[in-house]
Predicted model as a PDB file, atoms N, CA, C, CB and O in Angstrom, pLDDT in the B-factor column:
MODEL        1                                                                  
ATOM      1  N   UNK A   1      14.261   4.124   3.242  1.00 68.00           N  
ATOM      2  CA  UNK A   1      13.207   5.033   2.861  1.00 68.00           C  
ATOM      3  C   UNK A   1      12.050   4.232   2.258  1.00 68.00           C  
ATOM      4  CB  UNK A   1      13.730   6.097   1.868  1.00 68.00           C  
ATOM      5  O   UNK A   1      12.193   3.348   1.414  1.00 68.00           O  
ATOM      6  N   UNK A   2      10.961   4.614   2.751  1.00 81.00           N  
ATOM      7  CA  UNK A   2       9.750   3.542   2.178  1.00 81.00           C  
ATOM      8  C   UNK A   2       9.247   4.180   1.120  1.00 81.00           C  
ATOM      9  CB  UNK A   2       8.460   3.168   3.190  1.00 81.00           C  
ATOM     10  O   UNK A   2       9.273   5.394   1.324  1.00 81.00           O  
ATOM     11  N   UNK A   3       8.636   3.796  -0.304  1.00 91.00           N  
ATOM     12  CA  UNK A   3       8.147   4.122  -1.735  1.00 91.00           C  
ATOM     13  C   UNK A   3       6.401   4.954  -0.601  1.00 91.00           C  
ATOM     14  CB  UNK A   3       7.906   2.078  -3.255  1.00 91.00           C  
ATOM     15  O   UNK A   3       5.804   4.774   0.461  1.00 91.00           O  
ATOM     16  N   UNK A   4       6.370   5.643  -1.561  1.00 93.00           N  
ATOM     17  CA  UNK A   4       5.221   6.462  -1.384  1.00 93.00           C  
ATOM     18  C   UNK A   4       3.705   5.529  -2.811  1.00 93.00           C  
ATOM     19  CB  UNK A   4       5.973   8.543  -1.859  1.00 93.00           C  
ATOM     20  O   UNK A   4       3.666   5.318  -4.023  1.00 93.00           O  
ATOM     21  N   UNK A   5       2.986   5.344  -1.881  1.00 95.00           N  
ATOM     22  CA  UNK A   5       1.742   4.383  -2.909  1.00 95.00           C  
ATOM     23  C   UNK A   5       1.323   6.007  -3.564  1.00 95.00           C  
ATOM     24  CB  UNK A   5      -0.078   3.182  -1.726  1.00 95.00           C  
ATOM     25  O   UNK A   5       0.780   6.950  -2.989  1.00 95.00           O  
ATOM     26  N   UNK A   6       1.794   5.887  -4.920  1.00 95.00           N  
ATOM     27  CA  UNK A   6       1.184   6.754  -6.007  1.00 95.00           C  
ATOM     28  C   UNK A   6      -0.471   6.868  -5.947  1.00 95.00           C  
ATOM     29  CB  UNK A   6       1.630   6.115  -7.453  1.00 95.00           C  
ATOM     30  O   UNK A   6      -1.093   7.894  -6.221  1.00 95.00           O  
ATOM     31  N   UNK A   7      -0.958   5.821  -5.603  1.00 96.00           N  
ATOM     32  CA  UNK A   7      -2.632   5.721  -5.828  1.00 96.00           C  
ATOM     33  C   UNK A   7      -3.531   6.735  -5.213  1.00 96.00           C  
ATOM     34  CB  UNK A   7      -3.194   4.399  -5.248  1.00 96.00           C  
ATOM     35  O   UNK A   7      -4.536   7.379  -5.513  1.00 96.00           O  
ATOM     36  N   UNK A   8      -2.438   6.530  -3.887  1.00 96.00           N  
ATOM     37  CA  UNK A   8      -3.072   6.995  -2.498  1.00 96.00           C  
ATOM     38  C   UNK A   8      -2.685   8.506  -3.022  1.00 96.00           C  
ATOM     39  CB  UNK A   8      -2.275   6.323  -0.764  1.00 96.00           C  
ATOM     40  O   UNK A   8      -3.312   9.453  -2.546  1.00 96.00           O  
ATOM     41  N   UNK A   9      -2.021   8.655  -3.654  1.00 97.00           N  
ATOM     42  CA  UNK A   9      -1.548  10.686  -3.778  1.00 97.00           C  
ATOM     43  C   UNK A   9      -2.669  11.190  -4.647  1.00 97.00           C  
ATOM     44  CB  UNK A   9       0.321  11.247  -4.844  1.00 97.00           C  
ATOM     45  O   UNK A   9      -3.210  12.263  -4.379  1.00 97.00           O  
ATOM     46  N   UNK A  10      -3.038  10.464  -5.671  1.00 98.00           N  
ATOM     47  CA  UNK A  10      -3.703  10.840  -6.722  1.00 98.00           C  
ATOM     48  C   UNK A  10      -5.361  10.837  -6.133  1.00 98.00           C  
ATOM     49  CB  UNK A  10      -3.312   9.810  -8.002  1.00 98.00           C  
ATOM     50  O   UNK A  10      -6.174  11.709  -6.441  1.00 98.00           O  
ATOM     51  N   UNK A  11      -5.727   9.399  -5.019  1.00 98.00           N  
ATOM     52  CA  UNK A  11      -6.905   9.744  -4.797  1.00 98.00           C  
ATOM     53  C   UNK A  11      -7.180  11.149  -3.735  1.00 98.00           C  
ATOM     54  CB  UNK A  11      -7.458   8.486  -4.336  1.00 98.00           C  
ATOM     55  O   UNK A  11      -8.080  11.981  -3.848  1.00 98.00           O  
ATOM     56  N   UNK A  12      -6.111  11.093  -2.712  1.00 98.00           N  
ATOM     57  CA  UNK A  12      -5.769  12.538  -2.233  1.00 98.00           C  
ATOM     58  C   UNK A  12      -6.404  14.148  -2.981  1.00 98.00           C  
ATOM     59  CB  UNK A  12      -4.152  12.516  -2.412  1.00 98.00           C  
ATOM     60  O   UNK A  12      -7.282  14.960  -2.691  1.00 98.00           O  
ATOM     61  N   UNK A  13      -5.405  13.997  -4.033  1.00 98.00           N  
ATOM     62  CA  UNK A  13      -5.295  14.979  -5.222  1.00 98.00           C  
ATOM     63  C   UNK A  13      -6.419  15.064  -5.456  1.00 98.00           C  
ATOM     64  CB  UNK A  13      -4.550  14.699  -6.420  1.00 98.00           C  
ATOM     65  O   UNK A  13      -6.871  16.207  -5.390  1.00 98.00           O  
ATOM     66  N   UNK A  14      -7.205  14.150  -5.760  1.00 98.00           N  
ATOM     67  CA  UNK A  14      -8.409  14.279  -6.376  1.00 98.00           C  
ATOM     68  C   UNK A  14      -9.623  14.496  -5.594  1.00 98.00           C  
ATOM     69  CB  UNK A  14      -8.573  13.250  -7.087  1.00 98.00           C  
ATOM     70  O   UNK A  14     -10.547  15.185  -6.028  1.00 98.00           O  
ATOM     71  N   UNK A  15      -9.647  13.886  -4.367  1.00 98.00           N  
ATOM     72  CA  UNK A  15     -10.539  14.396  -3.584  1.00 98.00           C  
ATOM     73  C   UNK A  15     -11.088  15.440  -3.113  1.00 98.00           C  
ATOM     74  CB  UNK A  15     -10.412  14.127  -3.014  1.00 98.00           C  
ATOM     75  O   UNK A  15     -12.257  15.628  -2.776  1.00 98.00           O  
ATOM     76  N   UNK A  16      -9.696  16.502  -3.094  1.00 98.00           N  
ATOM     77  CA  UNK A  16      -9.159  17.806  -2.449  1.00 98.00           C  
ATOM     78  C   UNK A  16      -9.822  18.487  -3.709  1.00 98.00           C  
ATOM     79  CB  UNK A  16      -7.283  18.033  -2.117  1.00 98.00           C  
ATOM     80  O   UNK A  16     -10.332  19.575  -3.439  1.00 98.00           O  
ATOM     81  N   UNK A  17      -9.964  17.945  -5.505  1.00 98.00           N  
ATOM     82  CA  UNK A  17     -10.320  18.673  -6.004  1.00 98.00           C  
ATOM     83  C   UNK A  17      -9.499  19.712  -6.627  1.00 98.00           C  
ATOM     84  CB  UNK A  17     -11.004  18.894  -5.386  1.00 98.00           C  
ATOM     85  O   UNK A  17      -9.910  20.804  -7.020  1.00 98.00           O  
ATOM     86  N   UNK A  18      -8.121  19.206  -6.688  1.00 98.00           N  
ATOM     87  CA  UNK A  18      -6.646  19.823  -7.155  1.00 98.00           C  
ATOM     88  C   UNK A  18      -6.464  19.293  -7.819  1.00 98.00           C  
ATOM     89  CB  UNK A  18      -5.523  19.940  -6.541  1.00 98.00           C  
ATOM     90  O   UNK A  18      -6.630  18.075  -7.751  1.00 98.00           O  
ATOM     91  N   UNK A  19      -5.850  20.134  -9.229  1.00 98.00           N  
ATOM     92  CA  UNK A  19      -4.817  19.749 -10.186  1.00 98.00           C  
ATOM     93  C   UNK A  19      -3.307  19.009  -9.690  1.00 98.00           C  
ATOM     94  CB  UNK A  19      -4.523  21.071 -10.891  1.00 98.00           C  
ATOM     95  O   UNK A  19      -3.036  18.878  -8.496  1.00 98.00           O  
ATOM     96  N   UNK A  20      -2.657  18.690 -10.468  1.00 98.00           N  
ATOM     97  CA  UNK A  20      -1.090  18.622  -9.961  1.00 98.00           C  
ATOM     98  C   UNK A  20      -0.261  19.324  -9.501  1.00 98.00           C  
ATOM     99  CB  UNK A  20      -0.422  18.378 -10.596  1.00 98.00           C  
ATOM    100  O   UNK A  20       0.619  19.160  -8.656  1.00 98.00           O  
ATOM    101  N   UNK A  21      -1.015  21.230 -10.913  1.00 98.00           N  
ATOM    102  CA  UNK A  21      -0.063  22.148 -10.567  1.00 98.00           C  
ATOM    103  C   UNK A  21      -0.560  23.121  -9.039  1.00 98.00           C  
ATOM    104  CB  UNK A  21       0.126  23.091 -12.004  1.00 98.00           C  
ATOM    105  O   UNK A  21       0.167  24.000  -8.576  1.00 98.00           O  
ATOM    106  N   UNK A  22      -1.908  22.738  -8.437  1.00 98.00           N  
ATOM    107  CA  UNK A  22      -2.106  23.391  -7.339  1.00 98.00           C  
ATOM    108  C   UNK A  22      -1.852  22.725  -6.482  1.00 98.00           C  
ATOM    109  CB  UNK A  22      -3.109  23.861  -7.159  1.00 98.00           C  
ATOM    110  O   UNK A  22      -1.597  23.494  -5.555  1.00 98.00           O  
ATOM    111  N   UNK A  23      -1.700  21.310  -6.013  1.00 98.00           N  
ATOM    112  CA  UNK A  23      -0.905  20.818  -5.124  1.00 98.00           C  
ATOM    113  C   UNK A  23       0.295  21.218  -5.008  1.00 98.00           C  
ATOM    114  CB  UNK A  23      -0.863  19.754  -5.211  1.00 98.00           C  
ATOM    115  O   UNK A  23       0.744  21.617  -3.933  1.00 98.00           O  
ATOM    116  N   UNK A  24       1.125  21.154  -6.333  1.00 98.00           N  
ATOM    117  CA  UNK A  24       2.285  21.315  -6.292  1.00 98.00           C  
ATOM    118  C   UNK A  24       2.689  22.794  -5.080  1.00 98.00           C  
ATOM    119  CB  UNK A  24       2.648  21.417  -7.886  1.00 98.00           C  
ATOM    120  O   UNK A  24       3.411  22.947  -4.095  1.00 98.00           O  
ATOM    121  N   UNK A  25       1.661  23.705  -5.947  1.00 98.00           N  
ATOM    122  CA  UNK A  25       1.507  25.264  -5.668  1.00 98.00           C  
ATOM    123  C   UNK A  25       1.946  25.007  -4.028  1.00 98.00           C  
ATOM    124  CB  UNK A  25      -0.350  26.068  -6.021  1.00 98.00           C  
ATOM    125  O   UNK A  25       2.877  25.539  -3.422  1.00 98.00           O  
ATOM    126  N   UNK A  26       1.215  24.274  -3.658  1.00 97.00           N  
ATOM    127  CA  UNK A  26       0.331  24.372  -2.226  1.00 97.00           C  
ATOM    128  C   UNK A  26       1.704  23.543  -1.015  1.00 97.00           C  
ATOM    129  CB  UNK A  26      -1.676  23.105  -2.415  1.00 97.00           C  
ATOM    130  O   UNK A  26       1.692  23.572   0.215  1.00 97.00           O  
ATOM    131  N   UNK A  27       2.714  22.902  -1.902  1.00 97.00           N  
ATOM    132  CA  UNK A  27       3.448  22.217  -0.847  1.00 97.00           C  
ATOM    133  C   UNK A  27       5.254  22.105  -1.890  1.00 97.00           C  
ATOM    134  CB  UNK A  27       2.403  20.332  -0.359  1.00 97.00           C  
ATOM    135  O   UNK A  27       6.054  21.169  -1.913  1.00 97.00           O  
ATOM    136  N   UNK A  28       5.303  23.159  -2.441  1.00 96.00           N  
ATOM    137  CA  UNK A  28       6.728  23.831  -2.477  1.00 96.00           C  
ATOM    138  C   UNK A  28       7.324  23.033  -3.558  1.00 96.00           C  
ATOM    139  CB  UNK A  28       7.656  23.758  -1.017  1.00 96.00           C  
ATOM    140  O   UNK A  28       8.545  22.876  -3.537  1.00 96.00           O  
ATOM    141  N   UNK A  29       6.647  22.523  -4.473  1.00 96.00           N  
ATOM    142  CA  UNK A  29       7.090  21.326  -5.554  1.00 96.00           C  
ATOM    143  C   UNK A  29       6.423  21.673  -6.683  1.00 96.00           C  
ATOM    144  CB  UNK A  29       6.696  19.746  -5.182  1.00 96.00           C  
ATOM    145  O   UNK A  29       5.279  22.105  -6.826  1.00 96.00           O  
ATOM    146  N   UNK A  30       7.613  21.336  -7.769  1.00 97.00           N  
ATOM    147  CA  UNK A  30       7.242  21.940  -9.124  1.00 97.00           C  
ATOM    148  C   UNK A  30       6.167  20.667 -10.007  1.00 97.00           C  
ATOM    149  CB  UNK A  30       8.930  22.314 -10.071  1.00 97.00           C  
ATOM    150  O   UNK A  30       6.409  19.475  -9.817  1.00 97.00           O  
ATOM    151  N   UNK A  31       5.440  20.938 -10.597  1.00 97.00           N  
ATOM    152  CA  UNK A  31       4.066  20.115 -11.140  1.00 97.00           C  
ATOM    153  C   UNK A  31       4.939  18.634 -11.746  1.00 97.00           C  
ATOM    154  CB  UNK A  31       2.992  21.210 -12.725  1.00 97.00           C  
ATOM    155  O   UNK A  31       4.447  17.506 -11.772  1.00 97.00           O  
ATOM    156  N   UNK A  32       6.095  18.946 -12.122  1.00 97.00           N  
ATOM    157  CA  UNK A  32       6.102  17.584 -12.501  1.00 97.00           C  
ATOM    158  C   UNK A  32       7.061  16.791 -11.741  1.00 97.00           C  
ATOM    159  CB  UNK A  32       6.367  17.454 -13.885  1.00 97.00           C  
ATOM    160  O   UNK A  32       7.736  15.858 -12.176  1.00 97.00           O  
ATOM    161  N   UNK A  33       7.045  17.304 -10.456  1.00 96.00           N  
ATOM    162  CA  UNK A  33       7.516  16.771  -9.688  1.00 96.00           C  
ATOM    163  C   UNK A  33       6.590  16.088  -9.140  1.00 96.00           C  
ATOM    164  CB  UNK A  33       8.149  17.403  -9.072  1.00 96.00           C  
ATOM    165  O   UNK A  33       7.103  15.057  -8.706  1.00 96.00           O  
ATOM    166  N   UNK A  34       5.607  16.115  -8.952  1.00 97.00           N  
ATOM    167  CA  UNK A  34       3.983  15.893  -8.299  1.00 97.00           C  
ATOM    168  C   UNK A  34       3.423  14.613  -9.540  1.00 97.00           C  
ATOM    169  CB  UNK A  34       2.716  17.847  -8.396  1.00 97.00           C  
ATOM    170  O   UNK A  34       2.915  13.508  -9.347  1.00 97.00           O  
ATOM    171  N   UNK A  35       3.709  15.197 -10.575  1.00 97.00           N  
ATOM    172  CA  UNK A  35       3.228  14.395 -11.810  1.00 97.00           C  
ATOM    173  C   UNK A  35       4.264  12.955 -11.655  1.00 97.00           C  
ATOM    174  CB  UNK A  35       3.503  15.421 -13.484  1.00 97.00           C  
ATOM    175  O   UNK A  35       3.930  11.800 -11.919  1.00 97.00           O  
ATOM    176  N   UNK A  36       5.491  13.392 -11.187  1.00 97.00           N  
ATOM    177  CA  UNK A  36       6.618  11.843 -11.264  1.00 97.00           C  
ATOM    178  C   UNK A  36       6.059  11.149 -10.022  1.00 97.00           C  
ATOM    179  CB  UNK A  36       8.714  12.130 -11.018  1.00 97.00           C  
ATOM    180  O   UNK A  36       5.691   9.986 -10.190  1.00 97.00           O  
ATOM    181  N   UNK A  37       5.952  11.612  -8.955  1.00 96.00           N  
ATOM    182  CA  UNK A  37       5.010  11.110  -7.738  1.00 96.00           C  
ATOM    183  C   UNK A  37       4.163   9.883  -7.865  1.00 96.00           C  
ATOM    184  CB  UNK A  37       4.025  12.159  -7.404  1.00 96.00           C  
ATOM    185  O   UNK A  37       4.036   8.883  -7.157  1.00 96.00           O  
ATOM    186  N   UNK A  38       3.486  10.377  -9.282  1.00 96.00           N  
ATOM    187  CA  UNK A  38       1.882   9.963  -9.382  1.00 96.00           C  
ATOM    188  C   UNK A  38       2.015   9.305  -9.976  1.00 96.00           C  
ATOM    189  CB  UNK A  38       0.795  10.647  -9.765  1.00 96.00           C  
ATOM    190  O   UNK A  38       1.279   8.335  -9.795  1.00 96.00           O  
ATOM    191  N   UNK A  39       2.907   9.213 -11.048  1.00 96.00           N  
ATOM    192  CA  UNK A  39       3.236   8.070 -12.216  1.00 96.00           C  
ATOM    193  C   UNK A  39       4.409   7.206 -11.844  1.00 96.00           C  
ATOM    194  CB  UNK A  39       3.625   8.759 -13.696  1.00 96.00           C  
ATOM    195  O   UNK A  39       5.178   6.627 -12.611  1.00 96.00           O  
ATOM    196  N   UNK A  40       4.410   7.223 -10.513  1.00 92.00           N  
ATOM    197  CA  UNK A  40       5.434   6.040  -9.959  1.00 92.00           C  
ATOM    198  C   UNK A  40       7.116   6.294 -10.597  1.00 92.00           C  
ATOM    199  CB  UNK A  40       4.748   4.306 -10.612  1.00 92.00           C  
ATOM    200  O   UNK A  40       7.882   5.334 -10.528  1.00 92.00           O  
ATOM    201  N   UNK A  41       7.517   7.353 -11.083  1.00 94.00           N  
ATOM    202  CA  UNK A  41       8.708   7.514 -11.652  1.00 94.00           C  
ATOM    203  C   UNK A  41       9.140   7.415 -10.481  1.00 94.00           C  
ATOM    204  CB  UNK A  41       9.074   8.615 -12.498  1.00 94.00           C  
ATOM    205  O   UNK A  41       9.696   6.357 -10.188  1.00 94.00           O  
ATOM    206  N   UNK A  42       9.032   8.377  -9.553  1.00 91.00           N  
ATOM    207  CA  UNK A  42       9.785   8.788  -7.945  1.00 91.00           C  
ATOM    208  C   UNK A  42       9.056   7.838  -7.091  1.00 91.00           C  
ATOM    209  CB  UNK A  42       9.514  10.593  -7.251  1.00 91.00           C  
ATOM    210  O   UNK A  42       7.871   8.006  -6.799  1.00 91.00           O  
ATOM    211  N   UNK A  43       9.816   6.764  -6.658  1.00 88.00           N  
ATOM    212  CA  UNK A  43       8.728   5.705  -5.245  1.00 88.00           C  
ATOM    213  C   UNK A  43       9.346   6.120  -4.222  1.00 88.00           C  
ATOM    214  CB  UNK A  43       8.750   3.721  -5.113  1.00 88.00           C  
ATOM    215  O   UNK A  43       8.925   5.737  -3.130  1.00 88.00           O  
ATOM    216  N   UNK A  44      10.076   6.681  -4.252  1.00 90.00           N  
ATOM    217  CA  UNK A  44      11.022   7.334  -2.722  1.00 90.00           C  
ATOM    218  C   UNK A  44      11.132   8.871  -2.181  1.00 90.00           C  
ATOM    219  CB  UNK A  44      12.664   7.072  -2.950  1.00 90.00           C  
ATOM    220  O   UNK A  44      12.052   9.169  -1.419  1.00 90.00           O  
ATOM    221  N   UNK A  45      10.174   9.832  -2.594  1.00 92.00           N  
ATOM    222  CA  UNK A  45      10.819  11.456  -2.706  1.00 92.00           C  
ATOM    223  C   UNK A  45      11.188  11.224  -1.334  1.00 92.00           C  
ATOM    224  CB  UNK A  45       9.703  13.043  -3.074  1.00 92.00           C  
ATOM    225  O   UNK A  45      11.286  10.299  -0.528  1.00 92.00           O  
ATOM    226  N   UNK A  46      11.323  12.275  -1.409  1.00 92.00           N  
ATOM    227  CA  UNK A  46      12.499  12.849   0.104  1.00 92.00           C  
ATOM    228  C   UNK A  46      11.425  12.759   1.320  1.00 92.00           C  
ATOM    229  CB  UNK A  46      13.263  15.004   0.009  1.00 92.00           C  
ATOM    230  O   UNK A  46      10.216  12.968   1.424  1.00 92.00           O  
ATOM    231  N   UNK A  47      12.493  12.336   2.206  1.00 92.00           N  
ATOM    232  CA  UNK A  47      10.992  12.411   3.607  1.00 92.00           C  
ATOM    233  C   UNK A  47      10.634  13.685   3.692  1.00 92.00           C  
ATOM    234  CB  UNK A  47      11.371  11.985   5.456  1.00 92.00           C  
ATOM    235  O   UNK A  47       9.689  13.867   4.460  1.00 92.00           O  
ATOM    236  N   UNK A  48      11.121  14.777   3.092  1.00 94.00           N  
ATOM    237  CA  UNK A  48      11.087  16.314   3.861  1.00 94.00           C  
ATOM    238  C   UNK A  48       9.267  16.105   2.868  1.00 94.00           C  
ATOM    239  CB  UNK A  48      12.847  18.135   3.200  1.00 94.00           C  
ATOM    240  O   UNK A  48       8.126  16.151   3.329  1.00 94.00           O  
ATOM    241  N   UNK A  49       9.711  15.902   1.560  1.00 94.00           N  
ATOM    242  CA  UNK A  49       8.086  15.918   0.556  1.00 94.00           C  
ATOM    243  C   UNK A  49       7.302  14.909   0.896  1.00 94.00           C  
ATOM    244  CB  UNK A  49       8.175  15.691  -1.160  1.00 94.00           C  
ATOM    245  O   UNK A  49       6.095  15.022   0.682  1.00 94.00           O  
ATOM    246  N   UNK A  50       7.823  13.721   1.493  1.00 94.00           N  
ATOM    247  CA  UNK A  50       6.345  13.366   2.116  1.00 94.00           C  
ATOM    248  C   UNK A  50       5.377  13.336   3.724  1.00 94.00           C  
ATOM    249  CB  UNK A  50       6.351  12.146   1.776  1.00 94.00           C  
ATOM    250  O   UNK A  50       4.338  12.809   4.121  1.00 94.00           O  
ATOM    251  N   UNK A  51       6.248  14.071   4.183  1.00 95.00           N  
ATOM    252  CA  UNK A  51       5.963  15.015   5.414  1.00 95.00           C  
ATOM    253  C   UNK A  51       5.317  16.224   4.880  1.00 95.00           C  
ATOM    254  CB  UNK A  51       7.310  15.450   6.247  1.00 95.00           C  
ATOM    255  O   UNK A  51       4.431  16.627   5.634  1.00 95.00           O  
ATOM    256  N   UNK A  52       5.520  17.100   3.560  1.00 96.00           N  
ATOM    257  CA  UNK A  52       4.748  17.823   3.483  1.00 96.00           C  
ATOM    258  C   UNK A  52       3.199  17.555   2.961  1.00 96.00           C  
ATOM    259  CB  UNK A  52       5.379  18.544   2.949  1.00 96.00           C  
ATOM    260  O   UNK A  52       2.130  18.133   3.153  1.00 96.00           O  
ATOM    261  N   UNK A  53       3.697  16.142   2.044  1.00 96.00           N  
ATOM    262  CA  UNK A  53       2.227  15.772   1.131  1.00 96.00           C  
ATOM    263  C   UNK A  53       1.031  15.453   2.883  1.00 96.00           C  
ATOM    264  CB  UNK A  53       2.584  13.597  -0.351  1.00 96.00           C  
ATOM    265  O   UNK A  53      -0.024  15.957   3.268  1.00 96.00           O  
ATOM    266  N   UNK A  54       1.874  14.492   3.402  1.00 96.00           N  
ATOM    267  CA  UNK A  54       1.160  14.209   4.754  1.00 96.00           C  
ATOM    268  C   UNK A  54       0.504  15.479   5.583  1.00 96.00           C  
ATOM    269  CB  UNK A  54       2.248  13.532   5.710  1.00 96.00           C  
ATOM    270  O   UNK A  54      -0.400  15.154   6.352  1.00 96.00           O  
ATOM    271  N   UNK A  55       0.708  16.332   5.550  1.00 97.00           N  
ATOM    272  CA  UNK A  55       0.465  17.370   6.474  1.00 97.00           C  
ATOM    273  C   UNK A  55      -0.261  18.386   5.444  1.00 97.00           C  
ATOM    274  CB  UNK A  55       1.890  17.947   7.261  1.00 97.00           C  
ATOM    275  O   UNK A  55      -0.893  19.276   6.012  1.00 97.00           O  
ATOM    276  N   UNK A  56      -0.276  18.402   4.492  1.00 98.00           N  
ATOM    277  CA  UNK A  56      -1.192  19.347   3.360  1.00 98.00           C  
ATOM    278  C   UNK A  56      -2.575  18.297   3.114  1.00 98.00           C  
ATOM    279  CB  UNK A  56      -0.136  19.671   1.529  1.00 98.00           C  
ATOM    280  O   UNK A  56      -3.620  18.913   2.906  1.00 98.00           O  
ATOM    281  N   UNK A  57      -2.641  17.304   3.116  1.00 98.00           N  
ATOM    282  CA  UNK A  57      -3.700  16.363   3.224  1.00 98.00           C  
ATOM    283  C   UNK A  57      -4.409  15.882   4.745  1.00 98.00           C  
ATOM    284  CB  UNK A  57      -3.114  15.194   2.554  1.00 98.00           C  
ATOM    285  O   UNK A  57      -5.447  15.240   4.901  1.00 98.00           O  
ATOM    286  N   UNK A  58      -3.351  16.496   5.933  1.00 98.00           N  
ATOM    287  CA  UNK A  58      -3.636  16.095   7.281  1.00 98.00           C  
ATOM    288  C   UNK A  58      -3.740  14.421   7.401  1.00 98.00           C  
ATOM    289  CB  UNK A  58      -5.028  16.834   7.729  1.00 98.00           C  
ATOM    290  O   UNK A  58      -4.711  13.757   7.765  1.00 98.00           O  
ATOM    291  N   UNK A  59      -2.278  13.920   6.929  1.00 97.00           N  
ATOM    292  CA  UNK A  59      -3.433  12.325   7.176  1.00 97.00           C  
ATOM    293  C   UNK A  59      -1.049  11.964   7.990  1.00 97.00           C  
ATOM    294  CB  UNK A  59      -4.673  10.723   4.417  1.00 97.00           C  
ATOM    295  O   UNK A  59      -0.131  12.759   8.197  1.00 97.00           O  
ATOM    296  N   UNK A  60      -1.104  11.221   8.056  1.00 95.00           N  
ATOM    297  CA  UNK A  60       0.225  10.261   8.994  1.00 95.00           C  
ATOM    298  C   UNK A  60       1.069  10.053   7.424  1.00 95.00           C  
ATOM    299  CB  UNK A  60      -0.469   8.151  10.063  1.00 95.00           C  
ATOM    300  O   UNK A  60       0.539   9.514   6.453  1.00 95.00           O  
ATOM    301  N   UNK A  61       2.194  10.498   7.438  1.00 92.00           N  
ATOM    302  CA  UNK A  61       3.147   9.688   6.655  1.00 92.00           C  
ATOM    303  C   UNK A  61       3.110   8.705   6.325  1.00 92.00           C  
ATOM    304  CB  UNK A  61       4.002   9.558   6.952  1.00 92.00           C  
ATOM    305  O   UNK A  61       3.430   8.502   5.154  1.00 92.00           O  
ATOM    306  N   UNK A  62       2.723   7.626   7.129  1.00 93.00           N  
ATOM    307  CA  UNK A  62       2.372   6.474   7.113  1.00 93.00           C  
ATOM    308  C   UNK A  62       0.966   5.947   6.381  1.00 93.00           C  
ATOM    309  CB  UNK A  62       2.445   6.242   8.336  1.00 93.00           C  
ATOM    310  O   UNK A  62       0.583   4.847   5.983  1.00 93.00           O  
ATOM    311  N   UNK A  63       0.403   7.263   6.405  1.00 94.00           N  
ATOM    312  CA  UNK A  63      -0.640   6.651   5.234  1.00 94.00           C  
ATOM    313  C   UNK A  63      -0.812   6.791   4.416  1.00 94.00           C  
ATOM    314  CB  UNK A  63      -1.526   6.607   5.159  1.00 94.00           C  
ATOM    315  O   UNK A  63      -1.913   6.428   4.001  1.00 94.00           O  
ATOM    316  N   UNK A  64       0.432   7.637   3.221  1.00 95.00           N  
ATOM    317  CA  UNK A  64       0.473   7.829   1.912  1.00 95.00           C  
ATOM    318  C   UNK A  64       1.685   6.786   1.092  1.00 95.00           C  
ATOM    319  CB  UNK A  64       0.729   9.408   1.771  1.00 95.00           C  
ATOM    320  O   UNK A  64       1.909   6.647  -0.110  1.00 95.00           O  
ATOM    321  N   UNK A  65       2.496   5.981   2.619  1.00 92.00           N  
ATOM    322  CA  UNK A  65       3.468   5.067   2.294  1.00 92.00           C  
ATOM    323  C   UNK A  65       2.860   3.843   1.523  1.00 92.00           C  
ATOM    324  CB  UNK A  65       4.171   4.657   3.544  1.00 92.00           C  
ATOM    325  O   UNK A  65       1.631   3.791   1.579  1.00 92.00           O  
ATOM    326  N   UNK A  66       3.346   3.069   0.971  1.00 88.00           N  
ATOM    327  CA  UNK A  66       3.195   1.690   0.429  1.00 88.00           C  
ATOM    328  C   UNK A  66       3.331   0.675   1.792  1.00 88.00           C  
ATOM    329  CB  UNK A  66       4.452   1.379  -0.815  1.00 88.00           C  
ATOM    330  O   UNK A  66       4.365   0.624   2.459  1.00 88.00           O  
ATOM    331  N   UNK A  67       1.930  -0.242   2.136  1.00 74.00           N  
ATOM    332  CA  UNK A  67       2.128  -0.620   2.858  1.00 74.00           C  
ATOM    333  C   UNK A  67       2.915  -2.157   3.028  1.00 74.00           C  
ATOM    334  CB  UNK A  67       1.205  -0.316   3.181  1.00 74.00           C  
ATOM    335  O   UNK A  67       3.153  -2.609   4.148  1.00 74.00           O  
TER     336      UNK A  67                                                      
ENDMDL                                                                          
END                                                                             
């Protein structure tokens, strides 16, 4: 399983103009689940959550991974 680059979620997050807890809202994950994401606690969530982060941002799995 490849670590998800925290940076890349947060500039995401931020671009979109979302909190933590409306992302969260927006792709089936509780805020501090989104918040462990971001603060590198979680470098691995589940492929199912980063298939969703990927597809709520429209960008490749592969481009929210650590390259």
């Amino acid at each position: 399983m490849r670590a998800v680059d925290a940076q890349k979620i947060i500039n995401l997050r931020e671009n979109a103009g979302l909190t933590q807890g409306q992302l969260a809202e927006h792709i089936g994950m509780s805020p501090s689940g989104v918040s462990m994401i971001e603060n590198g606690e979680t470098k691995s969530p589940r492929q199912a959550t980063r298939d969703r982060l990927a597809a709520f941002f429209d960008v490749t799995p592969d481009h929210i991974e650590i390259d």
